[in-house]
C-alpha positions in Angstrom: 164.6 227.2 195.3 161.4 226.4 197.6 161.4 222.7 198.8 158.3 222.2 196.7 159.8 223.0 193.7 163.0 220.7 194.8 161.0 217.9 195.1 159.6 218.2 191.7 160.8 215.1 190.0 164.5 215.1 191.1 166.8 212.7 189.1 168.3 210.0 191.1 171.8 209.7 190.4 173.6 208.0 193.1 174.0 205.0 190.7 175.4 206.9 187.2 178.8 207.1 190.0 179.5 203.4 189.0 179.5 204.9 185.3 182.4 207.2 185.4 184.9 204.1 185.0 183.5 203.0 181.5 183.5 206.5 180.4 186.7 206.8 181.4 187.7 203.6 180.0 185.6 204.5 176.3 187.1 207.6 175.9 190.7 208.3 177.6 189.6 210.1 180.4 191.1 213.3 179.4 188.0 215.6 179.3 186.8 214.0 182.6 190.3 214.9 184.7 189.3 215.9 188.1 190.0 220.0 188.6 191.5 220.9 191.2 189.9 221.0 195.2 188.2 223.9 196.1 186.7 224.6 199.7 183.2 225.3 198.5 182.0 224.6 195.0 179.5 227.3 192.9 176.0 225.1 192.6 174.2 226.0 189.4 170.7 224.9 189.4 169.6 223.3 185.8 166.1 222.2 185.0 165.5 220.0 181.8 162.2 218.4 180.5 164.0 214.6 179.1 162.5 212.0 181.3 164.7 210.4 183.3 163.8 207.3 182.2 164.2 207.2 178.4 167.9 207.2 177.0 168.4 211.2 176.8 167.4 211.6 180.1 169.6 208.4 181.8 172.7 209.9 179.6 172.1 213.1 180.7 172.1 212.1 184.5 174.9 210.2 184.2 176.9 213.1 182.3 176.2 215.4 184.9 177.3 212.9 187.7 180.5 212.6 186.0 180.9 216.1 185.9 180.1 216.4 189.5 182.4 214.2 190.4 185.4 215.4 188.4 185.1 219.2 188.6 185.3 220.3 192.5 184.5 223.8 191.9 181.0 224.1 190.2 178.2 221.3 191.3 175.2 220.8 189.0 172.1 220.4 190.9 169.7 219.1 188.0 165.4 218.7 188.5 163.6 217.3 185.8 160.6 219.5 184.7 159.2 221.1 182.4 161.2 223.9 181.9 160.2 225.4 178.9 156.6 226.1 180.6 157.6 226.4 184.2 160.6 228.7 184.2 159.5 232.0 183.6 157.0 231.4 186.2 159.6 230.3 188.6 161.7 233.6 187.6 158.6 235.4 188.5 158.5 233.4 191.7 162.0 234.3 192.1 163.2 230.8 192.0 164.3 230.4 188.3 167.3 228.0 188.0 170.7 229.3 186.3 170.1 227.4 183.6 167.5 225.7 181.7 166.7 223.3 178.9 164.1 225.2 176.6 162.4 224.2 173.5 163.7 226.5 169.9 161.0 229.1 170.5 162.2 230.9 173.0 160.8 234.4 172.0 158.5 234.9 175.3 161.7 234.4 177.2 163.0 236.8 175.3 160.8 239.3 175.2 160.1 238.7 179.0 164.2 240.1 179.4 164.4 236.6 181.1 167.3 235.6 179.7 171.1 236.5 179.7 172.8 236.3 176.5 176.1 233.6 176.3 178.4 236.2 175.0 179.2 237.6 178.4 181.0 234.4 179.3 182.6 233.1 176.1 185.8 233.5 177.6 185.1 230.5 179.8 183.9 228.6 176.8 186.9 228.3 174.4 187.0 229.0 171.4 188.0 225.7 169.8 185.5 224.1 171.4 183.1 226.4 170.4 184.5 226.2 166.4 183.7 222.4 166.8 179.7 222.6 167.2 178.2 221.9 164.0 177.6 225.6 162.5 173.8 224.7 161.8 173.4 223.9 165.7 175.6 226.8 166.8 173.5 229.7 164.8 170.3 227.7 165.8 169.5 230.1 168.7 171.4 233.1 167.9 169.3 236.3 167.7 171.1 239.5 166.2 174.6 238.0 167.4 173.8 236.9 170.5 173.2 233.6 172.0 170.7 233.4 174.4 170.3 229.8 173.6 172.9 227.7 172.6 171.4 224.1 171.2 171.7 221.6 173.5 170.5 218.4 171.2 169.6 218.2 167.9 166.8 216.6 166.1 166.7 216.1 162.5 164.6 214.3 160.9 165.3 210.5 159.6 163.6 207.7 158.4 163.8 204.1 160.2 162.7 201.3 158.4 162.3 197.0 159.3 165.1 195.3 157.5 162.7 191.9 157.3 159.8 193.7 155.4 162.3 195.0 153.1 163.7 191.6 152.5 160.3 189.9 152.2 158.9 192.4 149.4 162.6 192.3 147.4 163.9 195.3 147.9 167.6 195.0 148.1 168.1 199.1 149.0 166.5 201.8 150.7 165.0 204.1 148.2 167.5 207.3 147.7 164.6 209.3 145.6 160.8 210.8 146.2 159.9 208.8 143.5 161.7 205.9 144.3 159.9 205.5 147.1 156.8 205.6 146.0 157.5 203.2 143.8 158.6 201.0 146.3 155.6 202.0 148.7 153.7 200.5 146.2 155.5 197.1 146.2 155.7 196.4 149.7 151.8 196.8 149.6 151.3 194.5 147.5 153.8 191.8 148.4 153.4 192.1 152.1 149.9 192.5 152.8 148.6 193.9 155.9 151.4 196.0 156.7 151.3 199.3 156.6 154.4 201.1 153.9 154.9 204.3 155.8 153.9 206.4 159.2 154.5 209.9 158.7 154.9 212.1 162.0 152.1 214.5 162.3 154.3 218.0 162.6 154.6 220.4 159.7 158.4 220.0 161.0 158.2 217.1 158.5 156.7 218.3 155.3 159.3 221.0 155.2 162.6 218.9 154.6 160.7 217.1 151.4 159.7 220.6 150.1 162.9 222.3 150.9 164.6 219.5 149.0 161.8 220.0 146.0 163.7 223.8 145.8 161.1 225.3 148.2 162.2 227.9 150.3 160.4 229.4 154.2 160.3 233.1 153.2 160.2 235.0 149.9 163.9 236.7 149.4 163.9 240.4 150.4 160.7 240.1 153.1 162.8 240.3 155.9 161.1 236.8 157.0 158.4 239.2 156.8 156.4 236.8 154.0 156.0 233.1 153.7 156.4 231.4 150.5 154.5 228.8 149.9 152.2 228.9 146.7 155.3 227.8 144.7 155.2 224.6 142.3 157.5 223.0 145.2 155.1 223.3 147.7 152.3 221.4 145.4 154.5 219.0 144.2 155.3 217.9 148.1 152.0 218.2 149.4 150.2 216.2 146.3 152.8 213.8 146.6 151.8 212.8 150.5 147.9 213.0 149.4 148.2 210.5 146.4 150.0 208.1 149.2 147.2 208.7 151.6 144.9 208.0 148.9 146.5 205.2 148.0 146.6 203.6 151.5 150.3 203.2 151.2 150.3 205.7 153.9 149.1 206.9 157.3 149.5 210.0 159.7 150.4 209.0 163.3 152.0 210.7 166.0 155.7 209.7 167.1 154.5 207.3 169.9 151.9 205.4 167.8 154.6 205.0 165.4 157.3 204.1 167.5 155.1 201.3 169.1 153.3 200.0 165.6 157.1 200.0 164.3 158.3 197.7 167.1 155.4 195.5 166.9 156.1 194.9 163.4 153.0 196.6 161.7 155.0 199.5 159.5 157.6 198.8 156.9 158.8 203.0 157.5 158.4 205.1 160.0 158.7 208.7 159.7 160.5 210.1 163.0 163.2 212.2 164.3 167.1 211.4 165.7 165.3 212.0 169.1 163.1 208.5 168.4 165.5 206.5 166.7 166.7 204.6 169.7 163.0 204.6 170.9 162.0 202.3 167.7 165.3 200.3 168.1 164.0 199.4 171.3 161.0 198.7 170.4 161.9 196.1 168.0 162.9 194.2 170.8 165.7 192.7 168.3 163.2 190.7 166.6 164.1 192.3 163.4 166.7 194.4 162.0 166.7 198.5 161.9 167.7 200.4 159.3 167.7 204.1 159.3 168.2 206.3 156.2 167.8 210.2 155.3 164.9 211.4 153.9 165.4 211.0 150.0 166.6 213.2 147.4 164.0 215.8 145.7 164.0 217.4 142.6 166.8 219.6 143.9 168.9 216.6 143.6 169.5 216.4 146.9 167.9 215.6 150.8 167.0 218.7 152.8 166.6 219.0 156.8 165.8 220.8 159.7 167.7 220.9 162.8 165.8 221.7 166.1 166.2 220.8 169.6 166.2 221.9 173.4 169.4 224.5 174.4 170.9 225.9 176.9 169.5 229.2 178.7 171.0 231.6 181.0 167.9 232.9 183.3 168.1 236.3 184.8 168.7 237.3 188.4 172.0 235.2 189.3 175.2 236.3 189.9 178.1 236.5 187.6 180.1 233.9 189.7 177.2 231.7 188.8 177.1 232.5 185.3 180.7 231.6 184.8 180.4 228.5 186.8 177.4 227.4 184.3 179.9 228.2 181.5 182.3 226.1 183.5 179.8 223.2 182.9 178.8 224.4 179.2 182.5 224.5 178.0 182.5 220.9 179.3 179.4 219.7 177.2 180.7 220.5 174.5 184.4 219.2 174.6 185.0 215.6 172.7 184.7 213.0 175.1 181.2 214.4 177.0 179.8 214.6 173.4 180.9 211.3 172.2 179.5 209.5 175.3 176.0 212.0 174.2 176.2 210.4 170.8 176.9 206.9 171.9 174.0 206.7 174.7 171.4 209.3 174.2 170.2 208.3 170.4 171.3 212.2 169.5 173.9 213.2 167.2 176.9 214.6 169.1 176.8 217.9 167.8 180.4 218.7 167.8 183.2 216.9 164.7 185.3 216.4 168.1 182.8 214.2 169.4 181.9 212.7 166.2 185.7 211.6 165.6 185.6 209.9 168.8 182.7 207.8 168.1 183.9 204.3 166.4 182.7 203.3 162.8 181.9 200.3 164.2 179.3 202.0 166.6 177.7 203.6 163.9 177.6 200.9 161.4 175.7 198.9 164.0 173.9 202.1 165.0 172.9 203.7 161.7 170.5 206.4 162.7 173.6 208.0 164.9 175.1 208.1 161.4 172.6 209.3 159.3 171.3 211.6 161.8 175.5 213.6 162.1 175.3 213.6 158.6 172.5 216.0 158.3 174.2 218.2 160.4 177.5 218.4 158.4 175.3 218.9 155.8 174.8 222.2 154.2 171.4 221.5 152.9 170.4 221.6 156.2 168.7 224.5 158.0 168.1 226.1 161.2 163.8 225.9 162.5 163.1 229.3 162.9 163.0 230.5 166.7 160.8 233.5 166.3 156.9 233.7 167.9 155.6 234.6 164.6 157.2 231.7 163.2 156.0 229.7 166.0 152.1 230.7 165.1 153.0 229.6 161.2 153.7 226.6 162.6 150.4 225.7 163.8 148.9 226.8 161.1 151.2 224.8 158.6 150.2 221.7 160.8 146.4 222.3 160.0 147.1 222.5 156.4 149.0 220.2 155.9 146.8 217.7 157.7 144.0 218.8 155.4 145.4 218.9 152.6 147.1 215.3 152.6 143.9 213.4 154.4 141.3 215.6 151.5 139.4 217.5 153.5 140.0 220.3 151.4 142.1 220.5 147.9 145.9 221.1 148.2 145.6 224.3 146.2 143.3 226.0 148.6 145.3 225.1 151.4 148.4 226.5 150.5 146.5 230.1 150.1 144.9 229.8 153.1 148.3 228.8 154.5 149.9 231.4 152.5 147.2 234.6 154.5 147.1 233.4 157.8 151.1 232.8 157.9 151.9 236.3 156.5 149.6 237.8 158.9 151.2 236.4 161.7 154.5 237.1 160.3 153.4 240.5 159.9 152.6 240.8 163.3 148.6 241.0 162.5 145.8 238.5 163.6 145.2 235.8 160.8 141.6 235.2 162.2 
């Protein structure tokens, strides 16, 4: 790696070394026991996009100085950056790292043969540790049988809501129903004016879980994913039911960072985010209220519906095997209980492992509900993998414009499902939807 590129916004860690006594303390110490000397260890080079400020990115850092300091045989040498954008350029460049964090669409990598599939290695990763990821986060980048991306965190979407404004409009419990809480939308409007019911995040990625759990489904069965299916009653239902709250003022579009900062200064009653925000709002409440956290609510289906997405793990191309199994070295240790349970405890992800999950006290995640509410969508099996595909990707965008349209009225919700409904199967389809 050229000096520039080592410069780029490398993580301080010399202080996380003062950490590896509490972690050792909170969790036994077992997965952290130091491996054996060895003259010269194998660096792998990892980039990852978290900033190393926010509480991914500080438990992060301090995971990986843990590692480095228990495991004399492979060293992690990690930069923060923005790898999903920079690393096939750096590949090009001939200065790719071993591995890298990358966002769920990782189809140019892919298709760029930039990327080395897990497989290969799995005999460094065992298999009980393996069996323990969540089944939902382990398929979630696995293409044909192979993973070239193995999830690395896992977002699912969750509602956080001020405890206060609950209390003050006489609502004694969160609303487990669509309808519910609308109704309850309603009465926090009127008994606590001037604050605003519910923030919904602007991403498609959150219109989906609602109509899933409405008995909506992505494709139409026997299109290959070839076909979308969207002019369904499930899809109306969901899409007129965030228009009638727009309409009604009992709701407003926002993205996650207005949210998080109207939530903490005490202007929303709900906001709309993912496990990935949850200890961003927490924070922001500064403690001057309680936070409560809750799944999205039951549809017509009868039950809640998610999606689980998230940065993984990528092998890049042009290393050597020696590295390879070193970075599975590091992988296999991820994923065992102790690293994941610290993950869970610090980051404001899930752990995505039950061996983690088990380690984490009830305690913890009675004060921490969102940790709790966020594990449960993943056990659960109403809860789906985001497609990873390019086409899908494209979908995406344009499920985002309609959506948007559709809910604020600039154009009725029937016409923007067809128009959803042609552009997305001409993408899928591999042709031009303009």
């Amino acid at each position: 790696m050229n000096s520039q590129n080592r410069s780029t916004r490398r993580v301080a860690m010399g202080s996380a070394l003062a950490l590896g006594a509490s972690i050792l303390a909170g969790f036994g110490g077992s997965a952290f026991a130091r491996s054996a000397p060895a003259v010269k260890p194998v660096t792998i080079t990892f980039w990852e996009s978290h900033s190393s400020g926010n509480p991914p990115g500080i438990a992060l850092a301090h995971l990986i100085q843990e590692f480095n300091h228990t495991h004399q045989n492979v060293k992690v040498d990690l930069t923060i950056t923005k790898a999903s954008h920079k690393a096939l350029a750096a590949l090009a460049a001939d200065d790719a790292p071993v591995v890298a964090w990358i966002s769920h669409y990782d189809g140019n990598f892919r298709s760029a043969n930039a990327l080395v599939s897990w497989n290969k290695y799995f005999s460094g990763f065992p298999a009980a540790e393996r069996n323990a990821i969540f089944p939902v986060v382990w398929g979630n980048g696995e293409v044909n049988g192979q993973h070239y991306r193995i999830q690395a965190d896992a977002k699912v979407s969750e509602l956080v809501y001020n405890k206060a404004i609950f209390a003050k409009a006489g609502i004694q419990r969160f609303p487990v129903t669509w309808t519910q809480l609308a109704q309850d939308l309603s009465i926090i409007k009127q008994r606590v004016p001037g604050v605003i019911p519910l923030a919904w995040k602007d991403s498609s990625a959150h219109i989906l879980p609602p109509f899933l759990s409405n008995g909506g489904q992505l494709f139409k069965p026997g299109s290959h994913q070839k076909q979308v299916d969207f002019l369904t009653p499930a899809a109306t239902k969901t899409l007129t039911y965030f228009r009638t709250l727009y309409q009604k003022k009992e709701m407003i579009i926002a993205h996650g960072s207005a949210i998080a900062a109207d939530f903490g200064a005490g202007k929303l009653a709900i906001a709309d985010g993912t496990s990935a925000g949850y200890f961003v709002k927490v924070q922001a409440a500064h403690g001057a209220f309680g936070v409560g956290a809750a799944p999205y609510p039951a549809g017509t289906t009868g039950h809640t519906s998610n999606l689980v997405q998230g940065l993984g793990f990528v092998l890049m191309t042009s290393h050597t095997p020696v590295q390879y199994k070193a970075a599975t070295t590091f992988l296999s240790w991820w994923f065992s209980a102790q690293p994941q349970a610290y993950w869970g405890t610090h980051s404001g992800y899930p752990p995505v492992t039950r061996s983690g999950l088990a380690l984490i006290s009830k305690s913890f995640l009675t004060k921490n509900p969102g940790i709790a509410v966020s594990a449960r969508a993943l056990e659960s099996p109403y809860t789906i993998s985001r497609p990873v595909s390019d086409s899908y990707k494209e979908v995406q965008s344009v499920l985002d414009a309609e959506f948007f349209d559709a809910v604020t009225g600039r154009t009725s919700v029937q016409s923007a499902l067809h128009t959803l409904q042609k552009q997305a199967n001409a993408y899928l389809s591999g042709q031009s939807a303009l």
